[in-house]
PDBQT receptor file of N, H, CA, C and O in Angstrom, charges set to zero:
ATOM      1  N   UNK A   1      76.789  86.932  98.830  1.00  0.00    +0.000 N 
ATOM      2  CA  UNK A   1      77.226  85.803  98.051  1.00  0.00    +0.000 C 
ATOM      3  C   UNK A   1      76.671  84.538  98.685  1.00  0.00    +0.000 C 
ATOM      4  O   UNK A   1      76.833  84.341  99.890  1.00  0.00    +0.000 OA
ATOM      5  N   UNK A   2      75.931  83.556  97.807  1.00  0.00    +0.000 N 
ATOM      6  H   UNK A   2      75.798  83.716  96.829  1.00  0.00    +0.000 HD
ATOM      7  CA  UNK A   2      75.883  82.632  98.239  1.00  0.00    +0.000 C 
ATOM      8  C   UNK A   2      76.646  80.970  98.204  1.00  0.00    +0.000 C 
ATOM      9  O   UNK A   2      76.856  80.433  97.117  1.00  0.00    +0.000 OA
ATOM     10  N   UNK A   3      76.894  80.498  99.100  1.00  0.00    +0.000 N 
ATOM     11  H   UNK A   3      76.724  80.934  99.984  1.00  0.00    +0.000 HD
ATOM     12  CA  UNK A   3      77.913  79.285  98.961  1.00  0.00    +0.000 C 
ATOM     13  C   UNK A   3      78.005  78.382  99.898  1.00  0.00    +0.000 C 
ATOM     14  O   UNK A   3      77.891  78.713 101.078  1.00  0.00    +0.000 OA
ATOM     15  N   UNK A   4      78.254  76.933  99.481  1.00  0.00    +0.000 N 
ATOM     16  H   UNK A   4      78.347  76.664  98.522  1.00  0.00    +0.000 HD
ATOM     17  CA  UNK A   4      78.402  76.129 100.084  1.00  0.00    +0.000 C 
ATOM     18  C   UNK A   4      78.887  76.042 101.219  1.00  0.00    +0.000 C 
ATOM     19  O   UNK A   4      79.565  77.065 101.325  1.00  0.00    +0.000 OA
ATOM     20  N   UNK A   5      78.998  75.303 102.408  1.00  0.00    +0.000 N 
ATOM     21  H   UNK A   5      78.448  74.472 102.322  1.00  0.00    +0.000 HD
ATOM     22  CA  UNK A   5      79.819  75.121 103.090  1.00  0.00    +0.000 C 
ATOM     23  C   UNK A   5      81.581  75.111 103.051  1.00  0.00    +0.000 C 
ATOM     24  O   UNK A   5      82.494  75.770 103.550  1.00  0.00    +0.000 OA
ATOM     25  N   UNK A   6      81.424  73.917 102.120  1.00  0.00    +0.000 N 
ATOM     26  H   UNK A   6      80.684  73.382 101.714  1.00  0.00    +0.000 HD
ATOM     27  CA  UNK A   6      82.998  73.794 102.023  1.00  0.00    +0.000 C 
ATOM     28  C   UNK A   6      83.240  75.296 100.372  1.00  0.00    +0.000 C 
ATOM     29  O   UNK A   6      83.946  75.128  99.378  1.00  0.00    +0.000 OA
ATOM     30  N   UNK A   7      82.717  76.060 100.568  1.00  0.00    +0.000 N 
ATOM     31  H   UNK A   7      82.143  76.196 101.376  1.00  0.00    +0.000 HD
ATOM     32  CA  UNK A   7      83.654  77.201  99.544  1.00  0.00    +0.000 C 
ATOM     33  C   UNK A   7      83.194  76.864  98.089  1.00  0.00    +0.000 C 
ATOM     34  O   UNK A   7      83.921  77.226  97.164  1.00  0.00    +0.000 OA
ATOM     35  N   UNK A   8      82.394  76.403  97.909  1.00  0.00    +0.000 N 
ATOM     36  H   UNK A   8      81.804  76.109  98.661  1.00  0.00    +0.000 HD
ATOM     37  CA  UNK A   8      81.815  76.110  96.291  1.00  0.00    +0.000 C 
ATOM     38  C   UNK A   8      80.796  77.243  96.368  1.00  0.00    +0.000 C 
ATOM     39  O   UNK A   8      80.191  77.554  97.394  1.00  0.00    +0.000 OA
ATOM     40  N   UNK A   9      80.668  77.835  95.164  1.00  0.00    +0.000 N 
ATOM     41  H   UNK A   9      81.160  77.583  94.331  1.00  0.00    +0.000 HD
ATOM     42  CA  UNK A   9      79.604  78.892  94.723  1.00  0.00    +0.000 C 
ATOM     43  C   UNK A   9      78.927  78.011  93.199  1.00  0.00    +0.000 C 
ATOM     44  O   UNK A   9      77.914  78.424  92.634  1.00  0.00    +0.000 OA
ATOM     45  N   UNK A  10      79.581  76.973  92.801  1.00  0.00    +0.000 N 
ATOM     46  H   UNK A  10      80.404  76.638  93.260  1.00  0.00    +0.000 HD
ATOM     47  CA  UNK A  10      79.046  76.393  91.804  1.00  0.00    +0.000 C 
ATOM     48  C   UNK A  10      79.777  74.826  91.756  1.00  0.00    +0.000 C 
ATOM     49  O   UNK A  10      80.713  74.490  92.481  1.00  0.00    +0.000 OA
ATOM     50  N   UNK A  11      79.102  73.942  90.702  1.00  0.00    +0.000 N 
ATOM     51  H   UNK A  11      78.342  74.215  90.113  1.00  0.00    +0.000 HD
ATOM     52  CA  UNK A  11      80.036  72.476  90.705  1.00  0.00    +0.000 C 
ATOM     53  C   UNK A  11      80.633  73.111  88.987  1.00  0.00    +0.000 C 
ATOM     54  O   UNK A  11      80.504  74.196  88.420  1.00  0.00    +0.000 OA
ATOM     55  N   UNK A  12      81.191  72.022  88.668  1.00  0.00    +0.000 N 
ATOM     56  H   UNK A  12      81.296  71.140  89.129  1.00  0.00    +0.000 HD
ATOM     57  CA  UNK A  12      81.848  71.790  87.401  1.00  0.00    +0.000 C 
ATOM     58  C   UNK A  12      81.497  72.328  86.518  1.00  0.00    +0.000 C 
ATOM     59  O   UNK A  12      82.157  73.038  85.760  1.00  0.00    +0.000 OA
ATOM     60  N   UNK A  13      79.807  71.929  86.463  1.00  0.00    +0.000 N 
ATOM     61  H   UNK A  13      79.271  71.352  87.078  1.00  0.00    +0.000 HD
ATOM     62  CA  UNK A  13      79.391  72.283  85.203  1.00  0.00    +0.000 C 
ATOM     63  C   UNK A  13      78.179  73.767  85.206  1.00  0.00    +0.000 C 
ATOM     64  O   UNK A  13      77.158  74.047  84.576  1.00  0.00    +0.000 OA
ATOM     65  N   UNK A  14      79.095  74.506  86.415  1.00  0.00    +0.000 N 
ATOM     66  H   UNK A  14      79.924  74.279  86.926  1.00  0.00    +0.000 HD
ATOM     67  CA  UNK A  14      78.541  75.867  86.561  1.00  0.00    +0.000 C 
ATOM     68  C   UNK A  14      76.980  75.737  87.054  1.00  0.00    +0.000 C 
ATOM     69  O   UNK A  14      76.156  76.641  86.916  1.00  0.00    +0.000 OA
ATOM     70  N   UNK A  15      76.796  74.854  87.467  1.00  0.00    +0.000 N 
ATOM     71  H   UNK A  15      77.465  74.119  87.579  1.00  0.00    +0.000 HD
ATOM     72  CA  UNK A  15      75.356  74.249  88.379  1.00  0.00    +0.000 C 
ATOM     73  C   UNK A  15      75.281  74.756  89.640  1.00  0.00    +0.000 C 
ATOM     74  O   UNK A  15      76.119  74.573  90.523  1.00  0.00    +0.000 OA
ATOM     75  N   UNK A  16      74.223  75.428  89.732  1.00  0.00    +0.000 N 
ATOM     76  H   UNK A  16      73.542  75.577  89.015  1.00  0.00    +0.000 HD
ATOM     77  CA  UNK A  16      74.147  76.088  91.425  1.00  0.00    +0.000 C 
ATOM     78  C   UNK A  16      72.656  75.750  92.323  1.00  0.00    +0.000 C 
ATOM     79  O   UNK A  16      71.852  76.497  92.880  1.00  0.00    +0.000 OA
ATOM     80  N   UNK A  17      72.733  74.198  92.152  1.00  0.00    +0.000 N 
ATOM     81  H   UNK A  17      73.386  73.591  91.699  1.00  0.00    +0.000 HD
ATOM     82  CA  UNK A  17      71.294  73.674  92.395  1.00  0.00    +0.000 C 
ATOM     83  C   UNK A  17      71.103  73.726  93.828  1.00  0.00    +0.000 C 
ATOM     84  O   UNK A  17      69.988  73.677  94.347  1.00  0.00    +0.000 OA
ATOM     85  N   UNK A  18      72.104  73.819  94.419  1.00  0.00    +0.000 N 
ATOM     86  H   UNK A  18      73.010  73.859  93.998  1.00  0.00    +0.000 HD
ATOM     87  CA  UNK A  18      72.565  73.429  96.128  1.00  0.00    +0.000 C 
ATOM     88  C   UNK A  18      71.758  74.351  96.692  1.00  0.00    +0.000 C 
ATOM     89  O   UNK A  18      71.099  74.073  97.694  1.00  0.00    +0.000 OA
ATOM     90  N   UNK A  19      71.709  75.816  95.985  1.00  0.00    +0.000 N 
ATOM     91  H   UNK A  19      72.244  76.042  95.171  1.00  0.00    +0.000 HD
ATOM     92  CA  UNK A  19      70.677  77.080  96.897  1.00  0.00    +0.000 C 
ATOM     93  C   UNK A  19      69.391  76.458  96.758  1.00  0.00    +0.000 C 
ATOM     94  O   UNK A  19      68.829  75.583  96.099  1.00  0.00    +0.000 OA
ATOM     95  N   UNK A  20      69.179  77.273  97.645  1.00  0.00    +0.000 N 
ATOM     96  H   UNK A  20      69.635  77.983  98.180  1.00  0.00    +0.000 HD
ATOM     97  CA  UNK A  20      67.575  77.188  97.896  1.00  0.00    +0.000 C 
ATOM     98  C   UNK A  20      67.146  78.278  97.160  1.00  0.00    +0.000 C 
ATOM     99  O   UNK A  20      67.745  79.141  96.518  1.00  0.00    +0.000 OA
ATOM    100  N   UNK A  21      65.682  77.998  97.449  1.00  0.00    +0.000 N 
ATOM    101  H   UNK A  21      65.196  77.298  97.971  1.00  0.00    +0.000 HD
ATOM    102  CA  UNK A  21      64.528  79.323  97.424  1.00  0.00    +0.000 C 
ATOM    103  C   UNK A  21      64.917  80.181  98.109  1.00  0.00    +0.000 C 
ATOM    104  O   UNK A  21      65.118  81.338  97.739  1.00  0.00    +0.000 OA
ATOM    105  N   UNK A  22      65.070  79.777  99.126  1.00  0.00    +0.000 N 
ATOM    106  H   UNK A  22      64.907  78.837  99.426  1.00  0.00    +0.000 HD
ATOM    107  CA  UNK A  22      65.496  80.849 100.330  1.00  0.00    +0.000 C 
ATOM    108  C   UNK A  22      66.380  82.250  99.614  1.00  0.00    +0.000 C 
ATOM    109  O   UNK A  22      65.994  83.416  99.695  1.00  0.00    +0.000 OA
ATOM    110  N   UNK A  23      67.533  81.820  98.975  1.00  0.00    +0.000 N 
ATOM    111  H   UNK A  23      67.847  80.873  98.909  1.00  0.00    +0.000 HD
ATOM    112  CA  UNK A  23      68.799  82.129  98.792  1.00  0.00    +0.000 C 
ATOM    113  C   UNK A  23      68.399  83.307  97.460  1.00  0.00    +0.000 C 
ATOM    114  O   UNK A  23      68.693  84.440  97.076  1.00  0.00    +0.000 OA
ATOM    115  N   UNK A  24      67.604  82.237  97.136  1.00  0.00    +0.000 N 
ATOM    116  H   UNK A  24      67.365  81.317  97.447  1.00  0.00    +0.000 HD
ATOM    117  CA  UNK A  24      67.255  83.269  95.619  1.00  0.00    +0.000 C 
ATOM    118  C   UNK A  24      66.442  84.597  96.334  1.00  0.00    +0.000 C 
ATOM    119  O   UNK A  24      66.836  85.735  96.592  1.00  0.00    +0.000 OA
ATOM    120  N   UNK A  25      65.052  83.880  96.543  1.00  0.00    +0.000 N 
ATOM    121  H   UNK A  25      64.732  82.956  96.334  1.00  0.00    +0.000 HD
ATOM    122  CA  UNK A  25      64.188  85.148  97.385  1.00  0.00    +0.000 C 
ATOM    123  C   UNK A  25      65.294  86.149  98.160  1.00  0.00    +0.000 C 
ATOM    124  O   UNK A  25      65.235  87.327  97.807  1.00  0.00    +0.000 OA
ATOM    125  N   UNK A  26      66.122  85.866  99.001  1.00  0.00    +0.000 N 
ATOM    126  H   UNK A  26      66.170  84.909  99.287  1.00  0.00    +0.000 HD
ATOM    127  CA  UNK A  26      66.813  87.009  99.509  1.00  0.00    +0.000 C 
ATOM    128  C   UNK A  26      67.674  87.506  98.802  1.00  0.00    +0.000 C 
ATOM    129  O   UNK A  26      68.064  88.569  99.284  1.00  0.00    +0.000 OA
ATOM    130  N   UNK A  27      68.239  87.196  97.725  1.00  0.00    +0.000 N 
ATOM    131  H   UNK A  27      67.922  86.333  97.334  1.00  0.00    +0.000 HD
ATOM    132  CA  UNK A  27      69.008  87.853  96.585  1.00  0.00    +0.000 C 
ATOM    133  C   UNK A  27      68.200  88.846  95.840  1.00  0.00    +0.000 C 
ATOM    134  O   UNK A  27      68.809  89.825  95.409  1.00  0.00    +0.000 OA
ATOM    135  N   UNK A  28      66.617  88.731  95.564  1.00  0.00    +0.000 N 
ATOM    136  H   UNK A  28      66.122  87.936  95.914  1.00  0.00    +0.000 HD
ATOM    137  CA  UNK A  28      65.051  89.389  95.048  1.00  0.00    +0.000 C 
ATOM    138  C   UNK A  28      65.275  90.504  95.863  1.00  0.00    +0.000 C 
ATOM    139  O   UNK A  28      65.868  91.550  95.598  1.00  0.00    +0.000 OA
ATOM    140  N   UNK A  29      64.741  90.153  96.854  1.00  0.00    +0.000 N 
ATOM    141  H   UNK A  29      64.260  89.303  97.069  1.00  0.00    +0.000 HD
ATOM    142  CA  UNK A  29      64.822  90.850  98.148  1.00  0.00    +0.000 C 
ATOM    143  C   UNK A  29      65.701  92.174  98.199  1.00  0.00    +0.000 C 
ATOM    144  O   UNK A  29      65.225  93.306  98.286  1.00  0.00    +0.000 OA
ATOM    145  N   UNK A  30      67.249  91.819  98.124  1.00  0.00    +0.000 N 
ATOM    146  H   UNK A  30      67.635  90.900  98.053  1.00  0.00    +0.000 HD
ATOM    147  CA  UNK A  30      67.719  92.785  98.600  1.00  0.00    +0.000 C 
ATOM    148  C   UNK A  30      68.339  93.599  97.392  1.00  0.00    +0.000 C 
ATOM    149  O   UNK A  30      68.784  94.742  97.484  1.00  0.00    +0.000 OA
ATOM    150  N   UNK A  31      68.293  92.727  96.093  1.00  0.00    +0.000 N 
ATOM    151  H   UNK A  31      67.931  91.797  96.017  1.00  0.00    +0.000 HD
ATOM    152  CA  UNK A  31      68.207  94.149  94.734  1.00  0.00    +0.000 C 
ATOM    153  C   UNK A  31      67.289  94.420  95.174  1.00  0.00    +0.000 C 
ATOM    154  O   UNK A  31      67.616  95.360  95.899  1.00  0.00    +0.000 OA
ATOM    155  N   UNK A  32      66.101  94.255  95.304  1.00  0.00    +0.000 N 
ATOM    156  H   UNK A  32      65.835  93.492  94.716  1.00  0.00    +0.000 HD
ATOM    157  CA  UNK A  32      64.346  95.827  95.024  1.00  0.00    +0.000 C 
ATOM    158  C   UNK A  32      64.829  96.398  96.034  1.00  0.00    +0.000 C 
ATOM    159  O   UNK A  32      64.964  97.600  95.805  1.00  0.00    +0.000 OA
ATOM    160  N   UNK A  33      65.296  95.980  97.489  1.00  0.00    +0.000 N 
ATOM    161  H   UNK A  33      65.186  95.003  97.674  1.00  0.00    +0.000 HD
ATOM    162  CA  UNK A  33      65.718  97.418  98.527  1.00  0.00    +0.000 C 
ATOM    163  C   UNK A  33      66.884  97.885  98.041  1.00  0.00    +0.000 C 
ATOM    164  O   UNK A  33      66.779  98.955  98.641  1.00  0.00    +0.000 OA
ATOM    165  N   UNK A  34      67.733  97.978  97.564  1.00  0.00    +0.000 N 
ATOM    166  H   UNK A  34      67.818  97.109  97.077  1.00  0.00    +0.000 HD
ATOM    167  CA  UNK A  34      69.144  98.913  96.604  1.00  0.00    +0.000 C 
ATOM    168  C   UNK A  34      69.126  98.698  95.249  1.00  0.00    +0.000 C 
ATOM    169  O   UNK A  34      70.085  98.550  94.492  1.00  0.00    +0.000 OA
ATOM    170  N   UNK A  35      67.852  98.694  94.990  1.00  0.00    +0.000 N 
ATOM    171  H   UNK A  35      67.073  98.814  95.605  1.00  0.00    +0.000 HD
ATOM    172  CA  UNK A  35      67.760  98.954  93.298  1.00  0.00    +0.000 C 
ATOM    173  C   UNK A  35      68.313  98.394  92.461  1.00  0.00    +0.000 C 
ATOM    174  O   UNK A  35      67.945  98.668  91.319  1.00  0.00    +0.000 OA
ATOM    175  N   UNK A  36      69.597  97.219  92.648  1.00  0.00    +0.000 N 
ATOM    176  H   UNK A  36      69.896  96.996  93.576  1.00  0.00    +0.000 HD
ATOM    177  CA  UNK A  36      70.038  96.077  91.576  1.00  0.00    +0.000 C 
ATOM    178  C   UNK A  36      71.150  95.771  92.481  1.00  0.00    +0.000 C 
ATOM    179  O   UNK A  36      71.229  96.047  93.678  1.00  0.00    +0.000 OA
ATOM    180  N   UNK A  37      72.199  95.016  91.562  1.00  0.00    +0.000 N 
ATOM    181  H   UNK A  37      72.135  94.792  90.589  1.00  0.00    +0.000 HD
ATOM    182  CA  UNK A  37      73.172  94.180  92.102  1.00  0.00    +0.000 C 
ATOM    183  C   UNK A  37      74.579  93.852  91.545  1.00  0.00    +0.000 C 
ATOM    184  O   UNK A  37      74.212  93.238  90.544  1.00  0.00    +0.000 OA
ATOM    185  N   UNK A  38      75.377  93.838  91.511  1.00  0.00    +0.000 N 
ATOM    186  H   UNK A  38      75.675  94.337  92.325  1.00  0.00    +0.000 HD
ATOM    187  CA  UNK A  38      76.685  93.905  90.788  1.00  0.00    +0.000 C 
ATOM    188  C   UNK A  38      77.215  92.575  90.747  1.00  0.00    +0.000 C 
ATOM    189  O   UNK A  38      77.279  91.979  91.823  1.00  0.00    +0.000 OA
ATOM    190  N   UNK A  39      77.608  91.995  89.702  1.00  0.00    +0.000 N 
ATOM    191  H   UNK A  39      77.556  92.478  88.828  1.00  0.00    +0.000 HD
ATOM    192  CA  UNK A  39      77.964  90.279  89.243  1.00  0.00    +0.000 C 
ATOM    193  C   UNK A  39      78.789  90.607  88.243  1.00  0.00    +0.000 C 
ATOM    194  O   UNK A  39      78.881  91.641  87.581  1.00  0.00    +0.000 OA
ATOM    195  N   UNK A  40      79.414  89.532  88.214  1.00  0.00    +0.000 N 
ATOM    196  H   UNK A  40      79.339  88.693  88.752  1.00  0.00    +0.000 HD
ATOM    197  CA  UNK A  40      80.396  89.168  87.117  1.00  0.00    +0.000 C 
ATOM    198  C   UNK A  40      79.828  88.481  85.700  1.00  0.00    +0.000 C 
ATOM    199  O   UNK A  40      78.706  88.008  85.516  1.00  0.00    +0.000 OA
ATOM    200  N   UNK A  41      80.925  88.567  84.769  1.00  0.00    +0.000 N 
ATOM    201  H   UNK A  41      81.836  88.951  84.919  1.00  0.00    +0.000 HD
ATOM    202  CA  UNK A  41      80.108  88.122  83.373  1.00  0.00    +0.000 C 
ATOM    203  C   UNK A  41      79.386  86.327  83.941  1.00  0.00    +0.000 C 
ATOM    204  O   UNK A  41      78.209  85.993  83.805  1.00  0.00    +0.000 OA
ATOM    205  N   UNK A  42      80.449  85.497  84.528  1.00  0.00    +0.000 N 
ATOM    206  H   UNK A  42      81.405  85.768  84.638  1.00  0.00    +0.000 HD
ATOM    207  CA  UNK A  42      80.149  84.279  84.669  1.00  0.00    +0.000 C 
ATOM    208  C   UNK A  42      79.058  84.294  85.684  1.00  0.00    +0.000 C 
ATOM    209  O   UNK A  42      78.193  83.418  85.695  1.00  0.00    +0.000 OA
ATOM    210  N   UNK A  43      79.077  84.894  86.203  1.00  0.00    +0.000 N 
ATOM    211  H   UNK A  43      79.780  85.606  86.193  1.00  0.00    +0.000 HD
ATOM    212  CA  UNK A  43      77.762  84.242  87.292  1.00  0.00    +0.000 C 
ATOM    213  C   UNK A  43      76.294  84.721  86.026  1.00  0.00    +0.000 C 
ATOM    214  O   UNK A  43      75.728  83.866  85.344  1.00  0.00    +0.000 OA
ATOM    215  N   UNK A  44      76.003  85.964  85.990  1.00  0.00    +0.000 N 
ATOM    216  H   UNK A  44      76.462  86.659  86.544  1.00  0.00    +0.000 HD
ATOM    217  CA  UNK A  44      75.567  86.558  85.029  1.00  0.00    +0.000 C 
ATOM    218  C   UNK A  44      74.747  85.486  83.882  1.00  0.00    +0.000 C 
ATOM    219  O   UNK A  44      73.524  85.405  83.765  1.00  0.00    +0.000 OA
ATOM    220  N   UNK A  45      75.976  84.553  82.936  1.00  0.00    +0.000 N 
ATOM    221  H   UNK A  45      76.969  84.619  83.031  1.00  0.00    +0.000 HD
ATOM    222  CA  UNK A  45      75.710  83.588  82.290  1.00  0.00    +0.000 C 
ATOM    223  C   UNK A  45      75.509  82.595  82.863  1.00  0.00    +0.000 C 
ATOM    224  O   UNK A  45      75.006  81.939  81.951  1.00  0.00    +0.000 OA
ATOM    225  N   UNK A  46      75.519  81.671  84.082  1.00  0.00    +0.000 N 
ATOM    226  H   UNK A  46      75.927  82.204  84.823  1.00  0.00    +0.000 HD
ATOM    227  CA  UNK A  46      74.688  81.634  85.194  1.00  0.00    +0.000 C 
ATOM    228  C   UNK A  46      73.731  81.349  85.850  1.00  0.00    +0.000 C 
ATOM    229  O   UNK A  46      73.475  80.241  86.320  1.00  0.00    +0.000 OA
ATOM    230  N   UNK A  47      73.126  82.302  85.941  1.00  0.00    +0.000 N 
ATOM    231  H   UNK A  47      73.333  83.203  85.559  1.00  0.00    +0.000 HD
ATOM    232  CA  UNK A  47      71.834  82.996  86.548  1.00  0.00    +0.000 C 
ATOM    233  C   UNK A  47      71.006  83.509  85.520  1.00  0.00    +0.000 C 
ATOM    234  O   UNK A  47      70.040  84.006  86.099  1.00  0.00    +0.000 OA
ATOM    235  N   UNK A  48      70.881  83.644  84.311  1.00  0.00    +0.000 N 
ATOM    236  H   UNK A  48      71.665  83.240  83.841  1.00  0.00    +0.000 HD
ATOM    237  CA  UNK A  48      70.358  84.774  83.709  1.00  0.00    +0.000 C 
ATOM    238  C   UNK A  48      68.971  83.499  83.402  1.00  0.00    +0.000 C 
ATOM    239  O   UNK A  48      67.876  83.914  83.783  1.00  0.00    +0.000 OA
ATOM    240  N   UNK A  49      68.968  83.098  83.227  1.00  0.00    +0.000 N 
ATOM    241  H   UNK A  49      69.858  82.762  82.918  1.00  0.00    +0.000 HD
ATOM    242  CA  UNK A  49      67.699  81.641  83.250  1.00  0.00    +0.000 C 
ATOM    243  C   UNK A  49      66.412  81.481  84.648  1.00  0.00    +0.000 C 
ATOM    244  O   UNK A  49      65.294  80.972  84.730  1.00  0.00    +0.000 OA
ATOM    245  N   UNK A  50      67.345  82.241  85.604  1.00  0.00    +0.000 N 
ATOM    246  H   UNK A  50      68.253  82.655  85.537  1.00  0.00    +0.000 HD
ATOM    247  CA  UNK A  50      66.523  81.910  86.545  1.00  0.00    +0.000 C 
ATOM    248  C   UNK A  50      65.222  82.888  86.671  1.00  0.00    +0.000 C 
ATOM    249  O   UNK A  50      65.323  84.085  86.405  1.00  0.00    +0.000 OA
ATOM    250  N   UNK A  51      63.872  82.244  87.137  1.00  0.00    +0.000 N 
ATOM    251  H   UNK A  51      63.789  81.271  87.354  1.00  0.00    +0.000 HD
ATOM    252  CA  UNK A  51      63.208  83.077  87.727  1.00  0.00    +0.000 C 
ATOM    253  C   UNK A  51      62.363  82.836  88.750  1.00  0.00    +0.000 C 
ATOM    254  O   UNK A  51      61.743  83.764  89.270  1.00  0.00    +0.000 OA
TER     255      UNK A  51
């Protein structure tokens, strides 16, 4: 999981600009070594934009 310092995984308006590259690439990363990843509907709607 990735998250802020102070305990935010998102702001208000479900914005998760705060990660890095970093954060994403190792999220890439470690679905292709265990073959995918398990999320919730909201993160899901989300993330599903990113690439």
């Amino acid at each position: 999981m990735a998250m802020s310092v102070n305990g935010m995984i998102a702001d208000e308006s479900c914005n998760e600009d705060f990660l890095s590259d970093v954060n994403w690439k190792t999220l890439i990363d470690l679905s292709e070594k265990y073959g995918g990843f398990i999320i919730g509907r909201k993160t899901y709607d989300a993330v599903k934009n990113h690439r």
